[in-house]
C-alpha positions as CSV (number, residue, x, y, z in Angstrom):
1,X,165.9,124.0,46.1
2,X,165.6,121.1,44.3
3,X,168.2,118.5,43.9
4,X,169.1,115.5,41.9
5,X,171.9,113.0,43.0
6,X,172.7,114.5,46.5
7,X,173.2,117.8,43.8
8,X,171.6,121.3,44.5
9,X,170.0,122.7,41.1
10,X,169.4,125.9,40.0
11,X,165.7,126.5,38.5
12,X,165.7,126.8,34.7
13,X,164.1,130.6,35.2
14,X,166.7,131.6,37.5
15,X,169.5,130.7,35.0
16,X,167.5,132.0,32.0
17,X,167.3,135.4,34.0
18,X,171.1,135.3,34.8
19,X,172.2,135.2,31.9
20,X,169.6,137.8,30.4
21,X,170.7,140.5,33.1
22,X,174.2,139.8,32.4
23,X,173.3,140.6,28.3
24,X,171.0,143.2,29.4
25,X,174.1,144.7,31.6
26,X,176.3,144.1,28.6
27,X,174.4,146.2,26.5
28,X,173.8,149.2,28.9
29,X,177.7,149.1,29.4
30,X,178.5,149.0,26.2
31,X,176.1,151.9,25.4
32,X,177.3,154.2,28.0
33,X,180.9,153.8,26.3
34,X,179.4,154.3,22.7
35,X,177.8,157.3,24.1
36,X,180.6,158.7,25.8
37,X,182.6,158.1,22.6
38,X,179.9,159.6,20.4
39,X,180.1,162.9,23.1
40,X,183.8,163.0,22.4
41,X,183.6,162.4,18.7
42,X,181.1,165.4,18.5
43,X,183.7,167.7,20.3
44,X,186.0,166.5,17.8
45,X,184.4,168.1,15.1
46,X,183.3,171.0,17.1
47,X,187.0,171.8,17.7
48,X,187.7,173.6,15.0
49,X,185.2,175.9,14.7
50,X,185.8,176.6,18.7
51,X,189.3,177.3,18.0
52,X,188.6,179.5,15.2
53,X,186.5,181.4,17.4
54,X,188.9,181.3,19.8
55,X,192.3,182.1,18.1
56,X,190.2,184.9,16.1
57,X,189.8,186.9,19.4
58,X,192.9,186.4,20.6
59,X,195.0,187.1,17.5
60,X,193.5,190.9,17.5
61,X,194.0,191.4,21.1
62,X,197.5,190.1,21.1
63,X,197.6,192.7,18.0
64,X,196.6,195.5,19.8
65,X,199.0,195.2,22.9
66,X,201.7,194.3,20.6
67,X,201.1,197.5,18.7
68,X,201.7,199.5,21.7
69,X,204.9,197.5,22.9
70,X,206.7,199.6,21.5
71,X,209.0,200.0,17.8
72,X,210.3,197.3,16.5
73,X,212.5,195.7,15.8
74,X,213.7,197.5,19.0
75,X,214.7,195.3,22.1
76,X,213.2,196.9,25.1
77,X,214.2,195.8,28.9
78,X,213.5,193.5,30.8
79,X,211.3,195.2,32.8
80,X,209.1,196.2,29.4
81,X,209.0,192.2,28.5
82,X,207.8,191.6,31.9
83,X,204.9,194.4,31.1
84,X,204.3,192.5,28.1
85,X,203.8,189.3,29.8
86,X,201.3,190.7,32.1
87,X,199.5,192.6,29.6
88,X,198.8,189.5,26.9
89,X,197.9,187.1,30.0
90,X,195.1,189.5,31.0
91,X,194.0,189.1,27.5
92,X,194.7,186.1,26.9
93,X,192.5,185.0,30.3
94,X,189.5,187.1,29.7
95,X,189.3,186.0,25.9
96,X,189.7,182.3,26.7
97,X,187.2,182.3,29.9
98,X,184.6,182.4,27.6
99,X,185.5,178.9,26.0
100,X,185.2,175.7,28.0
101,X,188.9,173.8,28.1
102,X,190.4,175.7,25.7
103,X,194.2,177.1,26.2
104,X,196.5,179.6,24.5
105,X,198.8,182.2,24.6
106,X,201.4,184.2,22.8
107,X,205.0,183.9,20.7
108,X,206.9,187.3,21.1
109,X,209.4,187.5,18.0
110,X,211.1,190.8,20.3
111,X,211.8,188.3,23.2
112,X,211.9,185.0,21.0
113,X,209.5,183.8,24.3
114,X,206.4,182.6,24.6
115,X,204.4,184.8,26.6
116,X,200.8,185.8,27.9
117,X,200.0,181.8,28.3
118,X,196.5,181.3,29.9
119,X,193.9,178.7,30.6
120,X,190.8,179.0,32.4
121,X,190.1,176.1,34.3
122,X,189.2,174.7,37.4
123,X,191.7,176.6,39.4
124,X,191.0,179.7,38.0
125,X,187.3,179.6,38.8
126,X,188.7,179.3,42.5
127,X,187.4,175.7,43.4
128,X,189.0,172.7,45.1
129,X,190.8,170.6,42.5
130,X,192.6,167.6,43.8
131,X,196.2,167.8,42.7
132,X,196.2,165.5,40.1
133,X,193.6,167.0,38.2
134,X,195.4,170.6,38.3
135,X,197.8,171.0,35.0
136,X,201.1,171.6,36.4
137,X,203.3,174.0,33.7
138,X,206.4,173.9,33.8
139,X,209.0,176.6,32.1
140,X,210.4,175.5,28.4
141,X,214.0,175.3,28.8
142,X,215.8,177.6,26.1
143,X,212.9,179.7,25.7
144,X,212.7,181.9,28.9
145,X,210.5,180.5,30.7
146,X,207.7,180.4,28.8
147,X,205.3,178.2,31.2
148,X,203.9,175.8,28.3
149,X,202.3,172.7,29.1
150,X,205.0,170.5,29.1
151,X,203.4,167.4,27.0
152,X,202.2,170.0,24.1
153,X,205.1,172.0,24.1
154,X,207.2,171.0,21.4
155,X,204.5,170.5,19.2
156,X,203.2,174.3,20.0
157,X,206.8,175.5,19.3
158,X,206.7,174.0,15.6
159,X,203.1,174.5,14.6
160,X,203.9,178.8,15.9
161,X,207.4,178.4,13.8
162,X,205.2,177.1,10.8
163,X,202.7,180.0,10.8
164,X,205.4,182.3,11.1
165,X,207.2,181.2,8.2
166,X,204.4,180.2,5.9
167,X,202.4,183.6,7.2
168,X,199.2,181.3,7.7
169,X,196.5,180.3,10.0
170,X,197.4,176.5,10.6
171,X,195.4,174.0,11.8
172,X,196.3,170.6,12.7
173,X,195.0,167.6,15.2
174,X,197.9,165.6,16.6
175,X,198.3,162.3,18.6
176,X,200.8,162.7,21.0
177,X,202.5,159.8,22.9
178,X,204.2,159.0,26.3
179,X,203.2,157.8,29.6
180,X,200.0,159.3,29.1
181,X,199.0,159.7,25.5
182,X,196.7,162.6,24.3
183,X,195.2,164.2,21.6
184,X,195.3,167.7,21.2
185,X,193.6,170.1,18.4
186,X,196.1,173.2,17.9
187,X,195.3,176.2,15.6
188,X,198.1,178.8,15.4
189,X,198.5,182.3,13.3
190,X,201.2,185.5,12.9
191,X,200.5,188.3,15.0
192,X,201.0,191.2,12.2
193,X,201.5,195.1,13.4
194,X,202.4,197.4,10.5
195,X,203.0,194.9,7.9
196,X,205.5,193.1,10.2
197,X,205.0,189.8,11.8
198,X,205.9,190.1,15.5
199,X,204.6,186.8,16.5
200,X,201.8,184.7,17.0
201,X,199.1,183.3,18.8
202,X,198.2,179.8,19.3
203,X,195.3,177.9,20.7
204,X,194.7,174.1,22.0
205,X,192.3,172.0,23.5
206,X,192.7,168.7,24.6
207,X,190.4,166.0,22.2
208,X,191.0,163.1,24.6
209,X,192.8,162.9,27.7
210,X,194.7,159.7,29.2
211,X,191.3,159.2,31.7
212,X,188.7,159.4,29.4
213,X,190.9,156.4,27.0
214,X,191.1,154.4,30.5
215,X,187.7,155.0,31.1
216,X,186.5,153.9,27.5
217,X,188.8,150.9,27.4
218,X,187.4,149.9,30.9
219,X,183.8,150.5,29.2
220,X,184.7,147.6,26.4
221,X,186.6,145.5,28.8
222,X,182.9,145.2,30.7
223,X,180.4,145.2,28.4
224,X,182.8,141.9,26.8
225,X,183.4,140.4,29.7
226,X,179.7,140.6,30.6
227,X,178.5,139.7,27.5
228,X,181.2,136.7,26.9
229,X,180.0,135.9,30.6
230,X,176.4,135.8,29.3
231,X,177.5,133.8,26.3
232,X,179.3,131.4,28.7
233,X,176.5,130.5,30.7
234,X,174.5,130.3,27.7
235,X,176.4,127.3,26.5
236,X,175.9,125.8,29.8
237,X,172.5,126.6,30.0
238,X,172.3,125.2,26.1
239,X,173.9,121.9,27.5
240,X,171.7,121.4,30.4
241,X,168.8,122.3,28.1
242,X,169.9,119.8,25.2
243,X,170.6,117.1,28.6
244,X,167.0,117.7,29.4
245,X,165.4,117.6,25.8
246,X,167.1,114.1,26.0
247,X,165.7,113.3,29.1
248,X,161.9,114.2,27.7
249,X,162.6,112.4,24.3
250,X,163.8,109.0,26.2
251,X,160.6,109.6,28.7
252,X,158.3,110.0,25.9
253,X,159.3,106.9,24.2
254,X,159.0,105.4,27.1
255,X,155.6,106.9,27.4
256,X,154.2,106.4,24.3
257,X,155.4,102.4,24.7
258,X,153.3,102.1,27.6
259,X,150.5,103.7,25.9
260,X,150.7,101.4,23.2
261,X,150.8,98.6,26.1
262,X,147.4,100.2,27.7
263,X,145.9,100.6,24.5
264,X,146.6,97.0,23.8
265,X,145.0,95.9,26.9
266,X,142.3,98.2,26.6
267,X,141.7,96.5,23.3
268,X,142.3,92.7,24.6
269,X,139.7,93.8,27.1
270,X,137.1,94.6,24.1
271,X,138.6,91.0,22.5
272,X,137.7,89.2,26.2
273,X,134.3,90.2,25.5
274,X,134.1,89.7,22.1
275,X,135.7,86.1,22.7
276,X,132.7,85.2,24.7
277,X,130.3,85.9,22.3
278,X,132.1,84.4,18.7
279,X,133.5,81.4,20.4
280,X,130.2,80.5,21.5
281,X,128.6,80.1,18.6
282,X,130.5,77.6,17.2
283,X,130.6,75.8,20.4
284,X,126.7,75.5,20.4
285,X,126.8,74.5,16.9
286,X,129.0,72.2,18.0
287,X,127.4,71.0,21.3
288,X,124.4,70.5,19.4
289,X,125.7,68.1,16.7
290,X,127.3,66.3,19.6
291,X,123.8,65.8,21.3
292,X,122.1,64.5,18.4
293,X,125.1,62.0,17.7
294,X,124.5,60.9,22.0
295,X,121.1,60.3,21.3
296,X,121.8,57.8,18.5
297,X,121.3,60.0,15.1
298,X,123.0,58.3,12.8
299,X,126.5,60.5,11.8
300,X,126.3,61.5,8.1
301,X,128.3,63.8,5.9
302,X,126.0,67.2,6.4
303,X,126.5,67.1,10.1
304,X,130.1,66.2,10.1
305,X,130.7,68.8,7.4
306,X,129.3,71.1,9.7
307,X,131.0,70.3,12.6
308,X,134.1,70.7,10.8
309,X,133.2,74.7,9.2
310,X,132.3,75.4,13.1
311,X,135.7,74.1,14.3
312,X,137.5,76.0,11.4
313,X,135.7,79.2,12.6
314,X,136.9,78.9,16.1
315,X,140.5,78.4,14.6
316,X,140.1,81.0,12.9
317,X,139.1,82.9,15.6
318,X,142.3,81.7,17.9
319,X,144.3,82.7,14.9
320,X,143.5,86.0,14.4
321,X,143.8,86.7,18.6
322,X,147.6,85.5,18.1
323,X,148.1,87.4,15.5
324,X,146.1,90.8,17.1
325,X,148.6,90.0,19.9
326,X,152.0,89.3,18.2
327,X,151.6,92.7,16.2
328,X,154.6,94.3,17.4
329,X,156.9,91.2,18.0
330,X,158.4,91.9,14.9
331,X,162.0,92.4,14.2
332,X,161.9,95.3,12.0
333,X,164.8,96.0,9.1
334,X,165.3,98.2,6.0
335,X,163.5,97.1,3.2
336,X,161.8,98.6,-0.1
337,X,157.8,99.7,0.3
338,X,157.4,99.4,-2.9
339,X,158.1,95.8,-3.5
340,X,155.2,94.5,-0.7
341,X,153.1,96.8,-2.6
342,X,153.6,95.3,-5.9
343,X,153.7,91.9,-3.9
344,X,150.1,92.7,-2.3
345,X,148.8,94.1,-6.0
346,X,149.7,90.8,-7.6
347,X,148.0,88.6,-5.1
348,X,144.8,90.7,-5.1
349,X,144.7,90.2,-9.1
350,X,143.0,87.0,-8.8
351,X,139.9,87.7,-6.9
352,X,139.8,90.7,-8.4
353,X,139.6,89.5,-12.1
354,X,136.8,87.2,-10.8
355,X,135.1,90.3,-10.3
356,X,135.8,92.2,-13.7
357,X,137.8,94.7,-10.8
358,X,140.9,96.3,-12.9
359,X,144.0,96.6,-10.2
360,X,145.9,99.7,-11.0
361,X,149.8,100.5,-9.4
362,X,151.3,103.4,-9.1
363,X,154.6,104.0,-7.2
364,X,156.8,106.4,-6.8
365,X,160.3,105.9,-8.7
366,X,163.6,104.4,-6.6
367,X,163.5,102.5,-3.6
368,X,160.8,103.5,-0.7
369,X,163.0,102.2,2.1
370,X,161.2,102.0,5.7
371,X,162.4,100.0,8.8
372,X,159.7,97.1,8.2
373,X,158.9,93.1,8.4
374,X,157.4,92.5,5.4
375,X,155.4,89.8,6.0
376,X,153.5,91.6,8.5
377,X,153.2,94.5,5.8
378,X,151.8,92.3,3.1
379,X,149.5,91.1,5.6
380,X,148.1,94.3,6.1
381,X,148.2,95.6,2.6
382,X,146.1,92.0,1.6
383,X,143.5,92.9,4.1
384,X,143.0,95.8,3.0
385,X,142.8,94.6,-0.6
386,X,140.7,92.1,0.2
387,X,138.2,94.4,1.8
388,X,138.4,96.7,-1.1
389,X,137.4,93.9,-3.4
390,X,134.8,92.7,-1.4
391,X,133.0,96.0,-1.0
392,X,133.2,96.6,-4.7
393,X,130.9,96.1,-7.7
394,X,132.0,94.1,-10.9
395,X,133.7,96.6,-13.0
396,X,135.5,98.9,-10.2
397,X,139.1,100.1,-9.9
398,X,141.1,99.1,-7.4
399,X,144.6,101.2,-7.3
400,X,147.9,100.7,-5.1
401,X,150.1,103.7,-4.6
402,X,153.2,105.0,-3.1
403,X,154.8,108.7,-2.8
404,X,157.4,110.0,-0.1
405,X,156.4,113.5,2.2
406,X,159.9,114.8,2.5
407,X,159.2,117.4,4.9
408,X,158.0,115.2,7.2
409,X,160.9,112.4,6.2
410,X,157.9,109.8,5.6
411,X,156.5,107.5,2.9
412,X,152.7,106.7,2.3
413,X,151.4,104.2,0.5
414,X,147.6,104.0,-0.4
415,X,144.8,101.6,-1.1
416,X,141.7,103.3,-2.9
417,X,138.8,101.5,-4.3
418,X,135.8,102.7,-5.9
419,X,132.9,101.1,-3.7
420,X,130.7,102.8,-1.7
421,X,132.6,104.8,0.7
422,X,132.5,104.6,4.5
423,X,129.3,105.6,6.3
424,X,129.4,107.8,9.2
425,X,128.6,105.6,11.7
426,X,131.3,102.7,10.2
427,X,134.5,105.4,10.2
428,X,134.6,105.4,13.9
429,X,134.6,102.1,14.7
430,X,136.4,100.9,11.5
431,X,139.9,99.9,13.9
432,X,137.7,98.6,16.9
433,X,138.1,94.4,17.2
434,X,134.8,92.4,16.6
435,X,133.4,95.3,14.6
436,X,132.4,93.8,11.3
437,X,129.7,94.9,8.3
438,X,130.6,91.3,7.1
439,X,127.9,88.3,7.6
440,X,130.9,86.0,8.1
441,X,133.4,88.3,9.2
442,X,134.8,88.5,12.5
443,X,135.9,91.5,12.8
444,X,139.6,91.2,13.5
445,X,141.4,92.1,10.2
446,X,141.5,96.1,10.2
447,X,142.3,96.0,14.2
448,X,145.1,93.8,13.5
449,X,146.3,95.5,10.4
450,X,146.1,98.7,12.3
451,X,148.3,97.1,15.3
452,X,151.0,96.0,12.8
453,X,151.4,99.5,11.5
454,X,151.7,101.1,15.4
455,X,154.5,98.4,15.6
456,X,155.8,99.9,12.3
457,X,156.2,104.0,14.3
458,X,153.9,104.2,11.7
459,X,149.4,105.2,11.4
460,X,146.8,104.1,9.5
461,X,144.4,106.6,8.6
462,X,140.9,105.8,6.4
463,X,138.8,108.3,4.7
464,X,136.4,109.2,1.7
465,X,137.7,109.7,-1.8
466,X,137.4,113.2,-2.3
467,X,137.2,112.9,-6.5
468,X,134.2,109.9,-5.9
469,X,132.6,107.2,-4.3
470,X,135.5,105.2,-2.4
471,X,137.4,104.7,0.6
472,X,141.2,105.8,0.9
473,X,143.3,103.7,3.3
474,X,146.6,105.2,4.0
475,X,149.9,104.1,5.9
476,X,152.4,106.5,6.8
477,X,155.8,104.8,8.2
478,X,158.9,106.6,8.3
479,X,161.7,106.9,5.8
480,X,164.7,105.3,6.7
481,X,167.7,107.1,6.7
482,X,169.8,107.4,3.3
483,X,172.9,105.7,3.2
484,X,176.5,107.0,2.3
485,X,175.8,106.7,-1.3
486,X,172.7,108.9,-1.1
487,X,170.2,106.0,-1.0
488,X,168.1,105.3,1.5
489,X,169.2,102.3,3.2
């Protein structure tokens, strides 16, 4: 596995598929619960139409052995009551077996006892029910033994008084508490015989039981603690992603500065070559003048004058290869774009004037801030001036602009002309050193220029007009950022 600092790490993919199975286990948990509660919801509101069913049926049979109890309101024996008993919970049982969970049985007004109570369940059916799951009734003191659930039975006891007073079918859904809480559904009516009420029947099923809350609670205690597990690792994960993205960012700085130094040497390898072949012009020219002076031609003005242009060329020459190779030695500071453009539009007024060429300016409103030593700047805008004046015909338009790209937090500024444009085979080597359409150029000034905007974190970018003949030559830099005020600084 691999390891940095003597420290085991665990693969990006592993942790990304960690903390998707624990979401992904989240979710199934947390849908098994919302099922389960969606099952017992549904029973909810099929409760009462089951214990209509229900109490229906057993309100008639309860009628019909009450009817033949005997007269009322006489008070038979015991042995009678006992008869009575057996008689309602035979009918109580086979009514109820054919509901699922359902309970009930029978208020006797004669005995002032609940009687005939019944529920088919598991132990009925004759199968092996652990004792805890088996419902254990116990007898209702003060009302003879009436083997009531013992939770339910006070609230069976007044919903049976209520229908017996109000002479009603009642129904009514009722949390009840203690050491384990439960929610029952009840529905109670009067047993009538003759126009008398003799009692009344009541039936109940159990809505939730304490298991199935424990159960459901469990279900959202998981499916949290696997999700806030999942969003716990996902903040780590976050963390060791945002170390990493930091990482990258630092390496590709570093990256892109030693592609900048390769594509520096790369390009003082071009410069080697073309050093050999401009310096040796003027050295010949030189060397030549120098022979004709050893073999006693007299030195006049013509052949000193041109001895001195041939050592200006090679200065200028020397020049220009310090300044190709100081292009990013710059110390770079806020400043405003706009000002070295209006700088580099005022000094290109004169030559172009000389050549009936009208300088237009156009820049954006406020401050163009950028990070920037504006020296080097003007020196790039001037080059590029110049060479728009020099490729145009009396009577052209040279215009300076500026404008801001904010979705790419940039500025550009712009130097179109109205000259003939860039030829296909000129555009690809415009930026390459030595490459010159000039008789007396050498070759050096777009290279350089270009180098001074790579220093900037900035590109230079030429191109066509698109409305007419021309060539656009565009920086981008970036904005710097705005300051406290809301200006950029």
């Amino acid at each position: 596995m691999p390891s940095v600092g003597g420290r085991f790490r665990i693969p990006l993919g592993v942790q990304v598929g960690v903390v998707a199975a624990l979401f992904v286990a989240a979710l199934a948990a947390l849908w098994a619960t919302g099922a389960s509660v969606v099952a017992r919801e549904r029973r909810r509101s099929e409760a009462k139409g089951l214990l209509d069913r229900a109490g229906r049926e057993l309100t008639a049979r309860g009628q019909e052995v009450m009817a033949h109890a005997g007269e009322f309101p006489d008070f038979p024996e015991d042995r009678s009551r006992a008869a009575l008993d057996r008689d309602l919970t035979a009918k109580a049982t086979t009514t109820l077996a054919g509901y699922k969970d359902i309970e009930g049985g029978y208020l006797v007004l004669r005995y002032k006892s609940f009687l005939g109570t019944a529920r088919v369940g598991p132990e009925r059916a004759g199968r092996d029910v652990p004792k805890k799951k088996r419902w254990a009734y116990r007898p209702l003191q003060g009302q003879g033994g009436s083997n009531l659930p013992p939770l339910e039975a006070d609230l069976i006891d007044i919903q049976v008084d209520a229908a017996i007073r109000r002479k009603q079918v009642l129904f009514s859904v009722e949390e009840l508490g203690g050491e384990r809480p439960v929610t029952v559904a009840i529905r109670t009516a009067p047993v009538v015989v003759n126009g008398h009420v003799v009692g009344a029947s009541w039936v109940m099923t159990r809505l939730v039981d304490p298991l199935f809350v424990y159960r459901s609670l469990q279900g959202y205690r998981l499916a949290t603690g696997l999700a806030l597990g999942g969003v716990a690792l996902s903040f780590v994960l976050t963390a060791g992603l945002a170390r990493t993205v930091r990482r990258q960012a630092v390496e590709r700085d570093r990256l892109q500065t030693d592609l900048r130094r390769s594509e520096r040497l790369a390009a003082l390898g071009k410069l080697l070559a073309g050093v050999a072949h401009e310096v040796r012009n003027p050295l010949a020219g030189i060397r030549s003048t120098a022979q004709l002076w050893q073999r006693g031609f007299e030195v006049d003005a013509e052949s000193l004058d041109g001895l001195v242009h041939e050592v200006d060329r090679l200065e200028e020459i020397v020049s220009r290869l310090l300044q190709f190779s100081r292009a990013d030695a710059q110390d770079l500071a806020p400043g405003d774009l706009n000002a070295v453009v209006a700088e580099a539009a005022r000094l290109a007024s004169g030559p172009a004037e000389a050549k009936r060429i009208r300088v237009e300016l156009e820049l954006e409103p406020g401050p163009l801030s950028v990070a920037m030593a504006p020296p080097a700047l003007l020196q790039v805008f001037r080059n590029l001036t110049t060479n728009a004046v020099q490729a145009m015909s009396p009577g052209g338009t040279l215009r300076l602009t500026t404008r801001t790209d904010p979705p790419r937090r940039t500025v550009l500024a712009s130097v179109i002309d109205s000259g003939p444009g860039l030829g296909p085979e000129t555009a690809g080597h415009l930026f390459e050193p030595f490459f010159t359409t000039k008789a007396e150029g050498t070759g050096l000034g777009l290279a350089i220029a270009r180098e001074i905007v790579l220093a900037h974190r900035g590109d230079l970018h030429a191109d066509n007009r698109a409305d007419g003949p021309g060539a656009v030559f565009t920086l981008r830099l970036p904005a710097a950022p705005a300051d406290g005020n809301g200006e950029r600084s």
